[in-house]
C-alpha positions as CSV (number, residue, x, y, z in Angstrom):
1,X,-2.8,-30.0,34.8
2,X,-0.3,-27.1,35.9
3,X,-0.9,-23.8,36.8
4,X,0.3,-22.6,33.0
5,X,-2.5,-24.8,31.1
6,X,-5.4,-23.4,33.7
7,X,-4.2,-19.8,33.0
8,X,-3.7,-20.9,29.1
9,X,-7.4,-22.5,28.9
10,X,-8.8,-19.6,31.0
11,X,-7.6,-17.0,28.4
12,X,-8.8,-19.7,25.8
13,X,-11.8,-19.5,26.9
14,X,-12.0,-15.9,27.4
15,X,-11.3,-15.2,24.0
16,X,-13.6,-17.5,22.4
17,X,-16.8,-15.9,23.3
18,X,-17.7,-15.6,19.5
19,X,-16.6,-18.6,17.8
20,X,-18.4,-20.7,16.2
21,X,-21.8,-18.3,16.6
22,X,-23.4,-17.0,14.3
23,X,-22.8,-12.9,14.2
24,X,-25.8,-11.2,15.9
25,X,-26.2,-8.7,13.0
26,X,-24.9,-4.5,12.3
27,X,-28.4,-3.3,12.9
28,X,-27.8,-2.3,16.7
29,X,-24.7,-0.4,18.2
30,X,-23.5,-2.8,21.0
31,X,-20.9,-2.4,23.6
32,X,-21.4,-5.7,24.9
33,X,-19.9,-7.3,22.3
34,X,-16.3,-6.6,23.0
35,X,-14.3,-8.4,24.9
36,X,-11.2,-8.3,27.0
37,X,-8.5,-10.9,27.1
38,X,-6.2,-10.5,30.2
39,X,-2.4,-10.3,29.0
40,X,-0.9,-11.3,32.4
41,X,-1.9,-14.8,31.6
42,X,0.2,-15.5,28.3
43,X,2.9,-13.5,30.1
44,X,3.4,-15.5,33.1
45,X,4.5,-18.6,31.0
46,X,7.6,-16.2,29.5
47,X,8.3,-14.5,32.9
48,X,7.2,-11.3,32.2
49,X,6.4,-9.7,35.6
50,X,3.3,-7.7,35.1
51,X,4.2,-5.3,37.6
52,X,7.6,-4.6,36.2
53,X,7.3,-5.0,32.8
54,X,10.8,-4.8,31.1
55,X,9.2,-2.5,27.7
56,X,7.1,0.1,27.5
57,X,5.5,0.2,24.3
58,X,1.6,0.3,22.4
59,X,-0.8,-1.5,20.3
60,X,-1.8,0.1,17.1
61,X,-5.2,-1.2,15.4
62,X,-6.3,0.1,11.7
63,X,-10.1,-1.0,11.2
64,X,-10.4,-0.6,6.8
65,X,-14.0,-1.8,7.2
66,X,-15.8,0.9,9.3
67,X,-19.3,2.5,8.4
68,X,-21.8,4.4,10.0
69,X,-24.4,7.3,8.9
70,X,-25.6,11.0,9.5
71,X,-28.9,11.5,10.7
72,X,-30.6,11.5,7.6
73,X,-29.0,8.6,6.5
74,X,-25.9,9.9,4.5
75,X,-23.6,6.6,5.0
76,X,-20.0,7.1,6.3
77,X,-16.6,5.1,5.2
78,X,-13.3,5.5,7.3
79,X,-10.2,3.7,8.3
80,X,-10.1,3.6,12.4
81,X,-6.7,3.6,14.0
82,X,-6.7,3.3,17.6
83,X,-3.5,3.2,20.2
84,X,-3.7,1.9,23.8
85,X,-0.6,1.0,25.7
86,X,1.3,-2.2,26.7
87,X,0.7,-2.0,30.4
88,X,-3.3,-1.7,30.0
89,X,-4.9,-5.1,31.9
90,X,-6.4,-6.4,28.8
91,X,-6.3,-6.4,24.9
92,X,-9.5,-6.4,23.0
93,X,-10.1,-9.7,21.1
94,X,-10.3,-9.2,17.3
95,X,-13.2,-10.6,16.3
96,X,-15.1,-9.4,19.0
97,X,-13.6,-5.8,17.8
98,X,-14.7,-6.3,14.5
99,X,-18.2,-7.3,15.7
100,X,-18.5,-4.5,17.8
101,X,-17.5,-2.2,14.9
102,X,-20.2,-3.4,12.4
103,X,-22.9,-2.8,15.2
104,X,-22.3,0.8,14.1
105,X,-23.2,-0.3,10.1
106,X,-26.7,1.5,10.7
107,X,-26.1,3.9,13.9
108,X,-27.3,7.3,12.8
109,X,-26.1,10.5,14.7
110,X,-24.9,14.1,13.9
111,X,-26.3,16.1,11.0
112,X,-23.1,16.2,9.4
113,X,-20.4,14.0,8.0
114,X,-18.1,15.4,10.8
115,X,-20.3,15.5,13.7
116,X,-21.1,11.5,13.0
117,X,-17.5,11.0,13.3
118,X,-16.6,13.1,16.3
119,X,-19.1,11.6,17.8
120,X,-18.3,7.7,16.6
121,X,-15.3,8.7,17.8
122,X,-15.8,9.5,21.4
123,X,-18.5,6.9,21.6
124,X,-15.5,4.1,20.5
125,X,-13.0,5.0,23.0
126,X,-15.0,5.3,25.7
127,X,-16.4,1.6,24.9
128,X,-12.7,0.4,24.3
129,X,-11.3,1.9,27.3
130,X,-13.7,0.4,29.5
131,X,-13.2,-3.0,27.8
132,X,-9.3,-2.8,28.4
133,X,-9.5,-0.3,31.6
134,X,-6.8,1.7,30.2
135,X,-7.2,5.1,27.9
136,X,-7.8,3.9,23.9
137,X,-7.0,6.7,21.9
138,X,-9.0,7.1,18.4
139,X,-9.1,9.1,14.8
140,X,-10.4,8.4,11.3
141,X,-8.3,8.3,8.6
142,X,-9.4,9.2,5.0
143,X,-7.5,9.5,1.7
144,X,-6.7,13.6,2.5
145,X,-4.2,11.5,5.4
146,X,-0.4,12.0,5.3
147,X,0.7,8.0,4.2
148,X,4.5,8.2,5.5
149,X,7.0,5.0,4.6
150,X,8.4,3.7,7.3
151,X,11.4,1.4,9.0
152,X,13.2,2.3,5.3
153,X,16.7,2.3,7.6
154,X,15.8,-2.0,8.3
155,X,17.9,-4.6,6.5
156,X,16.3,-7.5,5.3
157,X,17.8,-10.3,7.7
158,X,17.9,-12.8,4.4
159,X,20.0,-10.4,2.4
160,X,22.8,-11.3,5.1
161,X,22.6,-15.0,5.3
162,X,23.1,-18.2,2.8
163,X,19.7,-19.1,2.3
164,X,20.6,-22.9,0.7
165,X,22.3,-23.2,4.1
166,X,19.7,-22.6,6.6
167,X,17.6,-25.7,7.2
168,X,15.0,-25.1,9.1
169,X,13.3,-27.9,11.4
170,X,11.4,-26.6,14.4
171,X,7.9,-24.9,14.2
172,X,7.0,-24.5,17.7
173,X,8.4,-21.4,19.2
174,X,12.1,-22.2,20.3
175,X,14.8,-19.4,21.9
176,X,17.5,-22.5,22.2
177,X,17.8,-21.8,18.6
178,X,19.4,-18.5,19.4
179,X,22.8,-17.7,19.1
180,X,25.7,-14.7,20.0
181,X,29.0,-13.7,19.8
182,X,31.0,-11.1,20.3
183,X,31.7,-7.6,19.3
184,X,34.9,-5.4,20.1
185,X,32.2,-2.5,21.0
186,X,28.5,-1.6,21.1
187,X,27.1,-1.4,17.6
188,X,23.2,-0.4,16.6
189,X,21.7,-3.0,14.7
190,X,18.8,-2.7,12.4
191,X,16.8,-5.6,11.4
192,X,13.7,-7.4,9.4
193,X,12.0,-10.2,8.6
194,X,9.7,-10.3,5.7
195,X,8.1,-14.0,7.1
196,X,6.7,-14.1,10.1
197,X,3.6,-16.3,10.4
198,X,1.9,-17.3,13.5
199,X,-1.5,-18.7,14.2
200,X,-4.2,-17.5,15.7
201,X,-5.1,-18.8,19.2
202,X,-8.7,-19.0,18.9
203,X,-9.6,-19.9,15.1
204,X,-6.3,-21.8,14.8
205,X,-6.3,-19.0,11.1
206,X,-2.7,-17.9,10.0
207,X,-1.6,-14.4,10.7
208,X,1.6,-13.4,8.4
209,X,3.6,-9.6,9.1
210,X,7.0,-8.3,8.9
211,X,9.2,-7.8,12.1
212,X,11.6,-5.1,13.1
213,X,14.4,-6.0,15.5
214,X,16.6,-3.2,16.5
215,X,19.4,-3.8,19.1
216,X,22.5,-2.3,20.6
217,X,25.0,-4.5,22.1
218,X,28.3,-6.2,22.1
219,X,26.7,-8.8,21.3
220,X,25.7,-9.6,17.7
221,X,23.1,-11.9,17.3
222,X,23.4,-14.7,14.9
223,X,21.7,-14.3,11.5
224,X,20.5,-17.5,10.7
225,X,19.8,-18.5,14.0
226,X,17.5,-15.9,14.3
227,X,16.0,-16.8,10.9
228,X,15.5,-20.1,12.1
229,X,14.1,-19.2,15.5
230,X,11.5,-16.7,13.9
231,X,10.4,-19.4,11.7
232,X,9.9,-21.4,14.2
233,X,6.8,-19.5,15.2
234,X,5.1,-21.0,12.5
235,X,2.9,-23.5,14.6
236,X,2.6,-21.0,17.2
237,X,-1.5,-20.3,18.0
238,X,-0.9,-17.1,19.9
239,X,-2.0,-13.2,19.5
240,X,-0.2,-10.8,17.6
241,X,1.0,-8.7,20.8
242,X,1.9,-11.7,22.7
243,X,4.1,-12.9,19.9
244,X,6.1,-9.4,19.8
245,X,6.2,-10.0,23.9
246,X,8.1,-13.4,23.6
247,X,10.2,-12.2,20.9
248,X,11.2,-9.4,22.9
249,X,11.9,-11.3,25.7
250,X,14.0,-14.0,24.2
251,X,16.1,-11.4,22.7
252,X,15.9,-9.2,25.5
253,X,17.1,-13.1,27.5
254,X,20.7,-13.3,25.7
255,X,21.8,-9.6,25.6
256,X,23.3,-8.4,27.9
257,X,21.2,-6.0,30.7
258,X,20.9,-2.7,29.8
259,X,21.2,-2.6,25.9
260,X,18.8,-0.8,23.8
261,X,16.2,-3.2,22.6
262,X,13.1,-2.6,20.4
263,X,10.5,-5.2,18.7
264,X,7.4,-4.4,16.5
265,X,5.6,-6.9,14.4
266,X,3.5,-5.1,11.8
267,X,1.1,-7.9,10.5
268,X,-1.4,-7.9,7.4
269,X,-5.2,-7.5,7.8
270,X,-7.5,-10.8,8.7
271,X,-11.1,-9.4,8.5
272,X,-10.5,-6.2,7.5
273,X,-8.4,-5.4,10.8
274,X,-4.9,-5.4,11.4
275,X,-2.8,-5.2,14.3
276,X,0.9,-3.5,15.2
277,X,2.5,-3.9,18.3
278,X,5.9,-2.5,19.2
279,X,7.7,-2.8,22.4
280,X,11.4,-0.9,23.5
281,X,13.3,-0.8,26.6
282,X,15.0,2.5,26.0
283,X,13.3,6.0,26.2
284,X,14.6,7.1,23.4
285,X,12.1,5.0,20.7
286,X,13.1,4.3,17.3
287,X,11.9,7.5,15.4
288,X,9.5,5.8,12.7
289,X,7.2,4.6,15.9
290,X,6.3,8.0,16.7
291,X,4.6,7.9,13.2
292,X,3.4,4.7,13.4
293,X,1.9,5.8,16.7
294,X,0.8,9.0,15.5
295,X,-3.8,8.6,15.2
296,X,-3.5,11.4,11.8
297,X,-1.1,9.6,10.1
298,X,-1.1,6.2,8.1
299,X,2.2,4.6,8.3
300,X,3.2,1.2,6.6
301,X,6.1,-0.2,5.3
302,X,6.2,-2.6,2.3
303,X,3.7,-4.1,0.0
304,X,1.6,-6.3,2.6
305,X,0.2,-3.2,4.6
């Protein structure tokens, strides 16, 4: 066994506290059910130095399922978005997430609607930051929140290729199937794909999203090679943020250094959670990631989210 397969089993392991038990209940709050899955260990086997990562970028978690109550029993229903950035040590698993969230199903505190959820509120990112050891940042979202459209200026990849000529073949995660040419000067590039599906790498359960691939470069990536390459993630059991990391970073691989680079994977909800990382190399950010990363605002593009 090499070094790779002990740091892959180690995170395995790590990450499959809660599967296959039965849930302990939502009748207790319980901080000791989250857990923390290092990300150095996925990104050692793409060469991502965790000590000079080439992004900057953040994770952004919408929760449609949390509850709690008042004092006197008054019961409380928000969305939770929550934001922590790329270079924190750890992500939070999801199921453990979602356990930990229902533990607050029958936590009582505050004598009002508000003071329940200001206090919710601290009482989550304090938990999640310690789980992570990095700052999670935290709001509620109810229906009086600004919903904003986003990524509207991203082309559908498969409105510019021949569909009946694309064959794809390959379902484990493949960069050789990448290809570039040449352009006579830099041009910004604005992409999607509507297909995505991965696995997850603990409960082996698909998770399906939409990517958006912007780039600026000479180069000009290949269409249908990059159709084909995103496909090929299809038998891939990893988490949602590591699989924006390895697309970043086989992009990121065959551009040339220095061009303006950005990756985010918004995928649909699995338990009543979904998850929406987004990774750049420039400081300039595409604009419709401030929204998405804006906690009073609910941003989604499409008719998945």
């Amino acid at each position: 066994m090499n070094i790779l397969d002990l740091f892959k089993n180690k995170t395995d392991r790590i990450a499959s506290t809660h599967l296959g038990k039965k849930s302990v209940g939502s009748n207790a709050y319980n901080p000791k059910l989250l857990v923390g899955v290092p990300r150095v260990e996925n990104r050692k086997q793409y060469n991502i130095d965790e000590n000079n990562l080439p992004f900057e970028g953040w994770d952004v978690w919408h929760a449609y399922e949390f509850s709690c109550m008042t004092e006197k029993g008054v019961p409380v229903t928000r969305v939770l978005k929550l934001k922590y950035p790329c270079n924190s040590k750890n992500i939070v698993e999801s199921k453990s997430l979602k356990l930990y969230l229902n533990s607050f199903n029958m936590f009582k505190r505050g004598d009002t609607i508000e003071e329940c959820l200001r206090f919710c509120c601290s009482l989550i990112s304090m938990d999640l930051s310690s789980c992570i050891v990095e700052p999670v940042f935290v709001e509620f979202l109810d229906n009086k929140t600004e919903k904003v459209e986003i990524f509207n200026n991203f082309v559908n990849i498969m409105d510019l290729v021949n569909e009946t000529e694309i064959q794809t073949k390959v379902y484990k995660e493949a960069p050789e199937l990448l290809k570039v040419g040449l352009r006579s000067t830099k041009e910004p590039t604005y992409l999607m794909f509507d297909s995505l599906r991965s696995n997850c790498r603990v409960t082996h359960q698909p998770d399906f999203g939409d990517v958006f691939i912007y780039y600026n470069s000479e180069k000009k990536i290949d269409e249908a090679s990059l159709v084909k390459y995103l496909v090929s993630f299809r038998n891939e059991y990893h988490f949602h943020e590591e699989c924006c990391e390895m697309i970043f970073k086989r992009l990121s691989d065959i551009l040339n250094a220095g061009d303006e680079l950005f990756v985010c994977c918004l995928y649909t909800r699995r338990g009543g959670i979904d998850i929406c990382p987004a990774r750049w190399n420039f400081g300039g950010k595409v604009a419709d990631v401030q929204i998405l990363l804006d906690l009073e605002k609910f941003a989604r593009t499409g008719i998945k989210q």
